[in-house]
N, C-alpha and C positions, 0 to 999 in steps of 0.2 A: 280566432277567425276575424277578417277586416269588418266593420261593420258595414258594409256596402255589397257584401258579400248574403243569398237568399240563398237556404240549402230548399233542394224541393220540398221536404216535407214542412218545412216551415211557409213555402207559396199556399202548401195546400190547406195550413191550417187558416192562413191568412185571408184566403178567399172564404174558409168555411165559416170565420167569422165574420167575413164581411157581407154573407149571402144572409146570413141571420136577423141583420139588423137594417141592411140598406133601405137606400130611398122611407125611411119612417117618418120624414117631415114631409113626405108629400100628401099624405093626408086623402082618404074616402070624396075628390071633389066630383068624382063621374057622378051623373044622374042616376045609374043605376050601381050595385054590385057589379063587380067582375064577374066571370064564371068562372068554376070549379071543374075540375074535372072528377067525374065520378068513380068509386070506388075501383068501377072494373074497367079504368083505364093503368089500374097501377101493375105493374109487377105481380105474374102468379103466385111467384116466393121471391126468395129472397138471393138465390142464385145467378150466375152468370148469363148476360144475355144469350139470346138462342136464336141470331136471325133465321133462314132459311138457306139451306147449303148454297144454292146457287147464289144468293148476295153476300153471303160469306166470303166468295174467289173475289172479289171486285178487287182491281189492283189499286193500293193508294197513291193517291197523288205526290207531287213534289212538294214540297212545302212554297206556297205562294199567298200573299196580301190578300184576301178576302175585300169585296169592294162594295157587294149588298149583300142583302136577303130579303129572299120571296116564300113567302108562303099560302099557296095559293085557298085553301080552305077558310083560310080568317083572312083574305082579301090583305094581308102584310106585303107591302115593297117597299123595302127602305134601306139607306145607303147605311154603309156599317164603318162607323168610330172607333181608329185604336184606343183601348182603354190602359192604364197603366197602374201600377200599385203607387198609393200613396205614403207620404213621409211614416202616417202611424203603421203601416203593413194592409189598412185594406182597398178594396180597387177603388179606382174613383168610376164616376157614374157617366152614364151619357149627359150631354146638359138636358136641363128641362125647360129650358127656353123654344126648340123644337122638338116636338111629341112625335114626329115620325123614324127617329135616329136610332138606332142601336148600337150596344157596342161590342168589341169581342177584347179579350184579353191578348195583347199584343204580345207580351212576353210567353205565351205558354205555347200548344200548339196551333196552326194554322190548321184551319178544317177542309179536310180532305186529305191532308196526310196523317202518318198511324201517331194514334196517340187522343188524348181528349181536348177537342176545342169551345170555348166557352164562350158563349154570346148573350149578352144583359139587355136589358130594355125596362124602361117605366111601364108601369100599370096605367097610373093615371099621374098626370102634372095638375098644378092651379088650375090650367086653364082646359081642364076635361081629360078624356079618355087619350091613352099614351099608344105606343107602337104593341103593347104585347099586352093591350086592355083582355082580349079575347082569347089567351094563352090556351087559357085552359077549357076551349071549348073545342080541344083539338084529338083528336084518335088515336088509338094505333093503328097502323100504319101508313097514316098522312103523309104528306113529300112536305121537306125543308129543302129547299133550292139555294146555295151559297154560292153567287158570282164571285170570280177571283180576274184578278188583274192580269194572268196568265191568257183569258180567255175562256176558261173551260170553268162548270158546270157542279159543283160537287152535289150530288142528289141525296139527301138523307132517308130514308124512315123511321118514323117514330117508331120505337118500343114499347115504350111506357111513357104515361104523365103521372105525377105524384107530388101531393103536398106533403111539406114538413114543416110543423112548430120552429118558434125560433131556438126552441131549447132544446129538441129533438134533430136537427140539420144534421143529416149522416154526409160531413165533408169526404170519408172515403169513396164511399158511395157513390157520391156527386162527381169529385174530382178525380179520382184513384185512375192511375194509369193502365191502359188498354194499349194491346198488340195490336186493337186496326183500328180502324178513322173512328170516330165515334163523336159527335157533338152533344152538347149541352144545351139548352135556353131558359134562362131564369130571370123570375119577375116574382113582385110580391104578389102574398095569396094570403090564405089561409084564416079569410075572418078578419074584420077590423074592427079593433078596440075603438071607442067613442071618447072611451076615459087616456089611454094613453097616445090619440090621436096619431094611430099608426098601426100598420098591416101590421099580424100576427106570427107569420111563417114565410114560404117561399113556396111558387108552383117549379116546378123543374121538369124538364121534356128531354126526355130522353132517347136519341138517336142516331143510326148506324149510316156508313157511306153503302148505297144500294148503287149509283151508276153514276156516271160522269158524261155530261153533256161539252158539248164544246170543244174545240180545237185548240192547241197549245199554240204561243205564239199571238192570239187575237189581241186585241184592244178596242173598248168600246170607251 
């Protein structure tokens, strides 16, 4: 095979270990802990999601450039950065030069159409609290709002929020391919070491397309 050549289950394992480990040099500088999301925001088991019949029909989008995210419960709006895999296989980061950026995986899917879309964000940078500081103070069924360049609106709901150790990251889990829209958001969590001066695990939010806002064609 050319070496320039990514078969999927190798993107998948690449991002699984790059969710493991990222952003670890940014280091506990918020004034306070992050929040966590609690026990019974996770998954009832361990089964396939189970929206609700009626958000289940939501028809998917076309695939189109995503251009922010809003979330309006943790006060998030912020313009979203294609992110790309680097030369070792894992993604590269939003910069941390600005703390309100996020970023999605450019190569994989575009959210709102079928398939899993993935969007990253800093906890905290040097210089304080980051874009997805407050991840995990988020619910089920919260709205994620992802503007696209098309115009139109892709509406999420949460499912689940769920931490995982860095030796525990169930990449299938996380990334594993879906028959309809379904997004991701991932940021570190899970406890920070003092001694290895770097978060522990990863919060991951987990979310389906519930309606679409917007008219195709727009430009903002």
């Amino acid at each position: 095979m050319p070496p320039t050549r990514v078969t999927a289950a190798a993107l998948v394992f690449a991002a699984g270990a790059f969710t493991g480990t990222w952003l670890l040099d940014t280091g506990a500088r918020a004034p306070a802990p992050p929040p966590q999301p609690s026990p019974s925001e996770a998954f009832a088991s361990h089964g396939a999601l189970t929206p609700r019949h009626r958000e289940s029909l939501v028809r998917p989008l076309p695939p189109a450039t995503p251009v922010r995210l809003r979330i309006p419960q943790i006060r998030v709006d912020a313009p979203l950065l294609g992110l790309r895999l680097l030369p070792d296989g894992s993604l590269a980061t939003p910069p941390v030069n600005d703390r309100r950026i996020a970023g999605w995986y450019e190569a994989g899917t575009k959210p709102g159409a079928i398939g899993t879309a993935v969007v990253a964000g800093h906890v905290d940078t040097p210089d304080g609290p980051a874009v997805f500081y407050n991840l995990g103070a988020l619910k089920k069924g919260d709205s994620v709002e992802v503007l696209r360049v098309d115009g139109r609106t892709a509406v999420f709901t949460i499912d689940a929020i769920e931490v995982y150790s860095r030796a525990d990251f169930p990449s299938r889990k996380v990334y594993g391919a879906s028959g309809r829209p379904e997004l991701r958001l991932i940021t570190c969590g899970g406890g920070f070491s003092e001694e290895q001066h770097a978060y522990l695990g990863n919060v991951v939010v987990y979310a389906h397309l519930a309606r679409v806002a917007g008219r195709e064609g727009a430009r903002g």
